[in-house]
SEMAR-125907 format. One line per 4 residues: number of its first residue (from 0); their letters; for each residue x, y, z of C-alpha. Coordinates in Angstrom, 3 decimals. Example, Ala and Ser with C-alpha at 12.3 -4.5 7.8 and 13.67 -1.06 7.14 Angstrom:
// residues 2
0> AS> 12.300/-4.500/7.800 | 13.670/-1.060/7.140
// end
This chain:
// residues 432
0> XXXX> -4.062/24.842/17.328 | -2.303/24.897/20.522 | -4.831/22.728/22.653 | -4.903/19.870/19.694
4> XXXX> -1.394/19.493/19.652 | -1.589/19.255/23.326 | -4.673/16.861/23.203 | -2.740/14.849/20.361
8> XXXX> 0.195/14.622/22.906 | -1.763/13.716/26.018 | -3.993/10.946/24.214 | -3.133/9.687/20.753
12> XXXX> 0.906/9.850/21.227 | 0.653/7.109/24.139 | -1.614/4.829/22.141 | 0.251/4.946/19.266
16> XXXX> 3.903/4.590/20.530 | 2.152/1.696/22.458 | 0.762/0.008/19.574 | 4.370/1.030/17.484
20> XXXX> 6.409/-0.833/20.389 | 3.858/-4.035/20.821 | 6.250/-7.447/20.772 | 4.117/-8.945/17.778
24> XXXX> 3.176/-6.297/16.165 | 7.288/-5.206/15.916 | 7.896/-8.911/15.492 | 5.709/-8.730/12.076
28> XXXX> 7.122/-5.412/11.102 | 10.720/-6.945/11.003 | 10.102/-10.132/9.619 | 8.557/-8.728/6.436
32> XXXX> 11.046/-5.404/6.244 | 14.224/-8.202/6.249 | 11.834/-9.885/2.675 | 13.114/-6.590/0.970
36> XXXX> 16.788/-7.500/-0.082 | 14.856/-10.829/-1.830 | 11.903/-8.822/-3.038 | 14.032/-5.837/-4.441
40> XXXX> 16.184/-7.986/-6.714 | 13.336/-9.993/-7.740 | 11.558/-6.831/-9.281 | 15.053/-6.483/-11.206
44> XXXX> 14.435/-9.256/-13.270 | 11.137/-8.480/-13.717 | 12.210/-5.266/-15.722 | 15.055/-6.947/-17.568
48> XXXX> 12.633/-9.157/-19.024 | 10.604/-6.296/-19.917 | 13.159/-3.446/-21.546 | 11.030/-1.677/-23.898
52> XXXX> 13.467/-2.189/-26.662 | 12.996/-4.584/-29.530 | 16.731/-5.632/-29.693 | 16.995/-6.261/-26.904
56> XXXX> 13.883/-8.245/-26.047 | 14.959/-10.430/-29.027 | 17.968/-11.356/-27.263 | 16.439/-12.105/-23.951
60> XXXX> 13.366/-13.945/-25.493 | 15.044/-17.806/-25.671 | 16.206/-17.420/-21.929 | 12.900/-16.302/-20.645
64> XXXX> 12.416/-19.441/-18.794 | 15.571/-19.468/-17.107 | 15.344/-15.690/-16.593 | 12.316/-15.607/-14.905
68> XXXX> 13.627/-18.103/-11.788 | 15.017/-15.402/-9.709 | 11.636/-13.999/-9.651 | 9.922/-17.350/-8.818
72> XXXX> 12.143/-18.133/-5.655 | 12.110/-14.577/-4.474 | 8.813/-12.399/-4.850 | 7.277/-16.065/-5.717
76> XXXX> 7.713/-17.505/-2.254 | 7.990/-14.438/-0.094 | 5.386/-15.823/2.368 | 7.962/-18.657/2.916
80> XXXX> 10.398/-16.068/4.025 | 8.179/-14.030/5.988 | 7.552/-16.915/8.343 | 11.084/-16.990/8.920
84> XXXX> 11.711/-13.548/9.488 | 9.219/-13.290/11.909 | 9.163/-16.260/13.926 | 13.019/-15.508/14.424
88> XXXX> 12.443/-11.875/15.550 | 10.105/-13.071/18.072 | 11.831/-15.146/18.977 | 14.685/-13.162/19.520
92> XXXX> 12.416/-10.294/21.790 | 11.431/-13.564/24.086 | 15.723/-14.143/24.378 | 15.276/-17.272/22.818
96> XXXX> 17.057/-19.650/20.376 | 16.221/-17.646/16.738 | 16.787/-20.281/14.123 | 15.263/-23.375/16.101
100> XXXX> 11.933/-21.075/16.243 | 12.288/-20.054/12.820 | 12.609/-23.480/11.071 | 9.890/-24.618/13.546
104> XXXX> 7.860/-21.670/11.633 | 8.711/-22.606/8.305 | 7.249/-26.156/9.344 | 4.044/-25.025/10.801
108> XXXX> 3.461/-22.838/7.924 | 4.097/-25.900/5.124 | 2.273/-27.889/6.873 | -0.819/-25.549/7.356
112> XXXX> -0.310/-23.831/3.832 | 1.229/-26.776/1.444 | -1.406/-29.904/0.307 | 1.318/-31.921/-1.914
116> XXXX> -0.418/-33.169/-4.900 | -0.001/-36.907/-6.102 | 1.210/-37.361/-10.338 | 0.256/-40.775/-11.093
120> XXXX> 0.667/-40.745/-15.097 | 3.819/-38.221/-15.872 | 2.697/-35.882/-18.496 | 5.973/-36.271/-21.555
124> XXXX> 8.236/-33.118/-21.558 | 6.256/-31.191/-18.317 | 6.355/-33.467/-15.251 | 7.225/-37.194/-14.040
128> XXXX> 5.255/-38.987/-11.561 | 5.557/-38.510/-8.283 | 4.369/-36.104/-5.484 | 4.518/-32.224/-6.082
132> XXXX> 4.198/-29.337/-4.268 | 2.473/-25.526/-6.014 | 4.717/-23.079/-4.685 | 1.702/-20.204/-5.647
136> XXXX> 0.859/-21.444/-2.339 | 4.072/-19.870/-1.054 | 3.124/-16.280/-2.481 | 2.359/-13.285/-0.815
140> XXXX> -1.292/-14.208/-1.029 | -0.337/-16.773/1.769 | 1.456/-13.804/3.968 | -1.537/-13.728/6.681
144> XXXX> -1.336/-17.024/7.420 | 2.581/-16.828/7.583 | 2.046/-14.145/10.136 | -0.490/-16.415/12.350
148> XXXX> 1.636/-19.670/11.979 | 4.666/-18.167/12.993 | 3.176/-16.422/15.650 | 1.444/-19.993/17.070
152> XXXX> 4.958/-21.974/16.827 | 7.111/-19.398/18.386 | 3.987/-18.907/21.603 | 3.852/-22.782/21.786
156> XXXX> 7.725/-23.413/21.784 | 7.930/-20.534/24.584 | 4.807/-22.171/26.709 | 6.618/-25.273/26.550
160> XXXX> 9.885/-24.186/27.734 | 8.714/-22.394/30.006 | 6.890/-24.971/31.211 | 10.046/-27.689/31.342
164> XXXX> 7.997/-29.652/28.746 | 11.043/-30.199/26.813 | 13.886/-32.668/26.728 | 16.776/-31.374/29.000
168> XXXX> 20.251/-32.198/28.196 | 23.213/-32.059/30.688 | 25.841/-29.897/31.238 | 28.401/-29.692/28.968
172> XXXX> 26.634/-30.312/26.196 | 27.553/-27.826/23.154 | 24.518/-24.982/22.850 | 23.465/-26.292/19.446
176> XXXX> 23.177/-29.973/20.564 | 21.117/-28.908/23.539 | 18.731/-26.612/21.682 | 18.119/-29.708/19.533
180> XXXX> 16.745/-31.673/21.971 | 15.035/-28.849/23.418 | 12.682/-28.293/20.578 | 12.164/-32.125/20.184
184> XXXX> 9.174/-32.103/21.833 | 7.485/-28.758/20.751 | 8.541/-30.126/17.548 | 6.670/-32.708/17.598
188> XXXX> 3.113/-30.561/19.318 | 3.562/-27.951/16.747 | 3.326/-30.932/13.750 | -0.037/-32.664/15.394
192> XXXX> -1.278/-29.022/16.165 | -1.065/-27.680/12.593 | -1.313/-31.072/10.975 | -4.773/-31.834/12.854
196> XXXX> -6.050/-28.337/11.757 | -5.479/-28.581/8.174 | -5.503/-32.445/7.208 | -8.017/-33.760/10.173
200> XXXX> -9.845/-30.700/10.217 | -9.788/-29.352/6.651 | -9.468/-25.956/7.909 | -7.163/-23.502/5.518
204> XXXX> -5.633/-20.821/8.031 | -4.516/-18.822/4.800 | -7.222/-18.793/2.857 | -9.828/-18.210/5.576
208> XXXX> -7.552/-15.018/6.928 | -7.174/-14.113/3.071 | -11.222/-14.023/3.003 | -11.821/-11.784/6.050
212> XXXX> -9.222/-9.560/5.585 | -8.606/-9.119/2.235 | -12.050/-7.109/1.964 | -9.437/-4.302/3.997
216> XXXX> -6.088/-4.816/1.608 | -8.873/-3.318/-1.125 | -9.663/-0.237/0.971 | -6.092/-0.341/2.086
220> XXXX> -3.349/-1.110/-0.780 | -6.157/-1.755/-3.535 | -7.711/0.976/-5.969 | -10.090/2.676/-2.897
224> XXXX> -9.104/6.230/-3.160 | -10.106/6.910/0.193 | -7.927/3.965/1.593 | -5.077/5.655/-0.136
228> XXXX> -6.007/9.060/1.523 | -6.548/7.316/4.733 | -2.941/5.774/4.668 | -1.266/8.813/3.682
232> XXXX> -3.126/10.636/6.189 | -2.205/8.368/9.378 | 1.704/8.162/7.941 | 2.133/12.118/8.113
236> XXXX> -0.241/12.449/10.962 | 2.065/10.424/12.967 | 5.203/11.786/11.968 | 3.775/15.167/12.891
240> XXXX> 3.195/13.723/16.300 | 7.135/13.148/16.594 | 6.179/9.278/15.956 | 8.044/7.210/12.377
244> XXXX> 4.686/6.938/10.773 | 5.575/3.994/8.621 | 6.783/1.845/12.020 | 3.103/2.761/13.379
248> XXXX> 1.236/1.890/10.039 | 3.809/-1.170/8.756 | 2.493/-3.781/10.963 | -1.275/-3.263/9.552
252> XXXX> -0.799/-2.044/6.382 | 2.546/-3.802/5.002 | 1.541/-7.039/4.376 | -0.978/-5.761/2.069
256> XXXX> 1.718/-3.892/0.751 | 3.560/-6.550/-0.074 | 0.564/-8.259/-1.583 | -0.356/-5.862/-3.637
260> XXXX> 2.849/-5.335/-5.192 | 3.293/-9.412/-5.870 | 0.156/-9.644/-7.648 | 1.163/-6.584/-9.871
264> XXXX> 4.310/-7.972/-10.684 | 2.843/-11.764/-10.968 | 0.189/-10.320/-13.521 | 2.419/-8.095/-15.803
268> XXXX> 4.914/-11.621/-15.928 | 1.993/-12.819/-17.042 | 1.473/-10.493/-19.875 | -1.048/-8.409/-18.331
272> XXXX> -0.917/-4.417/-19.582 | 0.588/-2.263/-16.876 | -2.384/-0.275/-17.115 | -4.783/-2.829/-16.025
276> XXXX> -3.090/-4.073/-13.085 | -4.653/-5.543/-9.596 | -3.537/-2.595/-7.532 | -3.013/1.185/-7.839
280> XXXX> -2.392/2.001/-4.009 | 0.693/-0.129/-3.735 | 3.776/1.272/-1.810 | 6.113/2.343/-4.234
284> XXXX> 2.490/4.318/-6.106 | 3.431/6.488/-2.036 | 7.099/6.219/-2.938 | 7.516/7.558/-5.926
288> XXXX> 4.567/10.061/-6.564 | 3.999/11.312/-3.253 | 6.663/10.912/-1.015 | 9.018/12.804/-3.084
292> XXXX> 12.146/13.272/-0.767 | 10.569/11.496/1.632 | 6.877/11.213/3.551 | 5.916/14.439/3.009
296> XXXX> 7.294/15.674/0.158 | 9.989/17.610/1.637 | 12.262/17.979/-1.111 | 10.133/20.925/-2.379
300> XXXX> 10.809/22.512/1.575 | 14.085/21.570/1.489 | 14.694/23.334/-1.961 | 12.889/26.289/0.023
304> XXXX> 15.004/26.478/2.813 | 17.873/26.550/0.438 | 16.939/30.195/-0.302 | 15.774/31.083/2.796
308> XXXX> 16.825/35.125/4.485 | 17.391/32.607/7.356 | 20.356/31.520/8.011 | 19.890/28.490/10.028
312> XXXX> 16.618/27.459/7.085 | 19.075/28.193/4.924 | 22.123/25.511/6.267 | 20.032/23.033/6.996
316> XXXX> 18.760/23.019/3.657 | 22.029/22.271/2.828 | 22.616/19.208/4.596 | 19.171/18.224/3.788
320> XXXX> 19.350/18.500/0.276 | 21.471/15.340/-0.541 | 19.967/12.855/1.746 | 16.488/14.604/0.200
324> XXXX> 17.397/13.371/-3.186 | 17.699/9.971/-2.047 | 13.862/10.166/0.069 | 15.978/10.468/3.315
328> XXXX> 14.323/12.939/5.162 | 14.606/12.779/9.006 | 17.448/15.517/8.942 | 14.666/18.546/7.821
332> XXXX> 11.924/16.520/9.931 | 13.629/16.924/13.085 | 15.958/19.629/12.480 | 13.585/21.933/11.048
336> XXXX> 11.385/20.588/13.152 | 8.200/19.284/11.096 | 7.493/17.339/14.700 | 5.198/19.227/16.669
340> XXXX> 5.436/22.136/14.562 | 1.437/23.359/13.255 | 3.211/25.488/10.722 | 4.702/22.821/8.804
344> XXXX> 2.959/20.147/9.984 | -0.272/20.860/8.058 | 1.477/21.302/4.465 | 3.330/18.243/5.498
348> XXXX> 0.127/16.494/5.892 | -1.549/18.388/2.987 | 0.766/18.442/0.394 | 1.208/14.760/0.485
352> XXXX> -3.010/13.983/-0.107 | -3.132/16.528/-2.957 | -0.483/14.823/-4.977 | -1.980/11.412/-4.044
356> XXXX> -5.218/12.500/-5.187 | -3.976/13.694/-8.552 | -1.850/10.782/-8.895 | -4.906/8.216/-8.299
360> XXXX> -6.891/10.356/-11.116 | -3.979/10.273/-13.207 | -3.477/6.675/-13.206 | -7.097/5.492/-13.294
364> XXXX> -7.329/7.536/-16.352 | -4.452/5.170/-18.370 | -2.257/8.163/-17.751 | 0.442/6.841/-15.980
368> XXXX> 0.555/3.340/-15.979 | 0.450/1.015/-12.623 | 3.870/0.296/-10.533 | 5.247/-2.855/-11.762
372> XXXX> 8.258/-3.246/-10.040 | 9.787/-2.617/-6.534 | 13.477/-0.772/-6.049 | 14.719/0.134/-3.202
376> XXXX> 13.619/3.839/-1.958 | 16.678/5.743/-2.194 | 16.555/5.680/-6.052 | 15.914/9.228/-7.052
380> XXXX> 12.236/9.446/-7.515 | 11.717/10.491/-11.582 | 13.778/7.680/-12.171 | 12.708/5.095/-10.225
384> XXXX> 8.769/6.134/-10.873 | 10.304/5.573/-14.779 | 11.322/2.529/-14.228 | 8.490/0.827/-11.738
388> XXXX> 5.910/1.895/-14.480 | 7.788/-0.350/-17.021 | 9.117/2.305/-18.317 | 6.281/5.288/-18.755
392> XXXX> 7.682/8.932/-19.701 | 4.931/10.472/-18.256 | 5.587/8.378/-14.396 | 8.774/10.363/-14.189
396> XXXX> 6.664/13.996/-15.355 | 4.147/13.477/-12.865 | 6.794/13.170/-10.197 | 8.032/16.408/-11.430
400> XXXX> 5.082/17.997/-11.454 | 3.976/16.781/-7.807 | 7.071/18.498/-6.610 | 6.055/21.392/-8.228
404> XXXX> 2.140/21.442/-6.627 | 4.008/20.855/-2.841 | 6.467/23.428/-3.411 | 3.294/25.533/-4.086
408> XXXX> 1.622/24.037/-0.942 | 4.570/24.761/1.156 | 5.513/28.057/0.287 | 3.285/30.139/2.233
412> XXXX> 3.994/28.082/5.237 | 7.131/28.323/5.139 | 7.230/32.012/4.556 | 5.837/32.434/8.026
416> XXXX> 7.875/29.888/9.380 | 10.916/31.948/8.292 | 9.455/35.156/9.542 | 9.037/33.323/13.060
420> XXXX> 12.690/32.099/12.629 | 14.379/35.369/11.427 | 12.883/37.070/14.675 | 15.067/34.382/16.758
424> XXXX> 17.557/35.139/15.296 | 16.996/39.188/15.225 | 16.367/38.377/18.755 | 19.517/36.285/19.587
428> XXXX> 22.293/38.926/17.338 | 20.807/41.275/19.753 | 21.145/39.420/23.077 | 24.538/39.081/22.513
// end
């Protein structure tokens, strides 16, 4: 055990923090991470306009329509956003001007994404004449090509001023002025670049990434039970390794995260059964069934610890318990540790692809309905698996019941943990 923790350190630890610290691939990772605020609340209205209870719902039924915008403009256009996001936070790790490189984004993205469509005879009571654009097209199902876009404008905005292929303005001249004319020129290369490509060329960046890769979102974030064990896996693996799993995995596996999770919510707007959803494997199926307390399940080694002989297992199950509840778990990772630590390290992997696999049975057996909603993570796990299954009793009892199966995974780990960590301490009383 020894010699592959050593091996893990010597050659997978590099690569990975490598990969982790990569300028686009950390550039990605923050754009879509900053869509959550817009996402989150979106997924709010989605359950307000499905509470399970009559009276209500008769209430709520003649402002549908109007009810139902927040979701449009949020989890409807989150590619839109994305572009943003990450275009700026490129931007930003080249030191240069944020917004100018995000709106350039935006632009590239419309322009490659966006074919306006020309009303000639307005249809009475739905539309007038005139040129429209589908915002679908802005959905997460357009997120690859958000990625690529903004990645193009930001690279060709830097090659150009690096190059002095810009307008310069003299000195004196207030910051936001000059920036302006700055980007005048790779303004105008970025609009014949993408314009050429989708209008001369007829060549769809979104749809032909969506083609190649979305044969991976179903292994990935889809209903592949072996994608779901593989993600798991790799998130705990690298945590293990002393590494924030989900900043290694986000960059690959988010965006068909994010997918996944729009076209649940898109179809059960639509009226589709939460049990016959797109996707099982989305990330709040991880978040709320598996990673109770936080990747790993800890909360069941935290409650351990809490009734530990030893006395340090035993205080910092203490100050782990309440940031446990919320699925905040770096104080037990690192304090007990879990990070290099074979002992805990293989229930923390194990524990976490047991529960999954039940879970994945569970659901695909109309058990426990699909997630249809997305809160944030530090809702208390019953509850929010309650609530993101539009409201399924038995969501909350399998979270219950997961904690119960890693508790059982843990314990005998842990009881030789705390034999190794009463001898300290045996060891220590007597030193002094």
């Amino acid at each position: 055990m020894d010699k592959l923790v050593e091996l893990l350190e010597s050659k997978v630890l590099p690569v990975a923090t490598k990969i982790g610290s990569q300028r686009h691939m950390t550039a990605i990772r923050k754009g879509i991470i900053a869509t959550l605020p817009l996402t989150i609340v979106g997924s709010f209205f989605t359950i307000l306009l499905n509470i399970p209870i009559d009276s209500v719902a008769a209430i709520i039924e003649p402002y549908k329509s109007i009810l139902d915008v927040p979701f449009r403009f949020t989890v409807g256009i989150l590619s839109l956003y994305a572009t943003f996001g990450i275009s700026s936070s490129l931007a930003k790790s080249y030191k240069m001007d944020s917004m100018t490189s995000g709106l350039l984004a935006v632009l590239a993205f419309l322009i490659s994404t966006v074919v306006p469509t020309q009303v000639l005879d307005p249809v009475d009571k739905v539309i007038e004449a005139g040129r429209y654009i589908n915002i679908a097209s802005l959905s997460s199902a357009s997120l690859f090509g958000a990625i690529v876009t903004s990645i193009i404008s930001v690279e060709i905005y830097r090659f150009m001023k690096e190059k002095n292929i810009t307008i310069k303005m003299p000195e004196g001249v207030p910051p936001e002025v000059s920036n302006s004319f700055v980007a005048l020129l790779p303004t105008a290369v970025i609009i014949l670049f993408f314009w050429t490509i989708r209008y001369v060329l007829g060549f769809d960046i979104s749809s032909f990434l969506s083609t190649i890769l979305m044969p991976l979102k179903g292994v990935l974030a889809g209903n592949s039970l072996f994608g779901g064990l593989l993600t798991v896996f790799l998130i705990t693996f690298f945590w293990v390794l002393g590494i924030h799993g989900p900043a290694i995995m986000g960059p690959v596996i988010r965006p068909f995260w994010d997918i996944s999770i729009a076209e649940n919510m898109d179809a059960f707007q639509a009226g589709t059964n939460a049990h016959q959803l797109p996707n099982i494997f989305t990330e709040q199926f991880l978040q709320w069934f598996v990673w109770i307390g936080g990747a790993g399940a800890t909360l069941s080694l935290v409650v351990l610890f809490l009734f530990s002989k030893s006395e340090y297992l035993r205080s910092l199950g203490k100050l782990s318990l309440l940031p446990g509840l919320f699925n905040i778990n770096e104080p037990i990772i690192f304090g007990a540790p879990i990070v290099m630590n074979p002992i805990l390290g293989l229930p923390f992997i194990l524990a976490p692809l047991v529960t999954t696999t039940l879970s994945y049975i569970l659901t695909v057996t109309n058990v426990v309905p699909m997630m249809t909603a997305r809160l944030p993570f530090t809702v208390i796990s019953p509850i929010a698996a309650w609530i993101s299954t539009n409201w399924s009793i038995m969501a909350g009892i399998l979270v219950i019941i997961n904690f119960f199966i890693s508790l059982a995974i843990y314990y005998p780990f842990f009881k030789v943990f705390e034999k190794q960590q009463l001898a300290r301490e045996r060891e220590a009383a007597e030193m002094n």
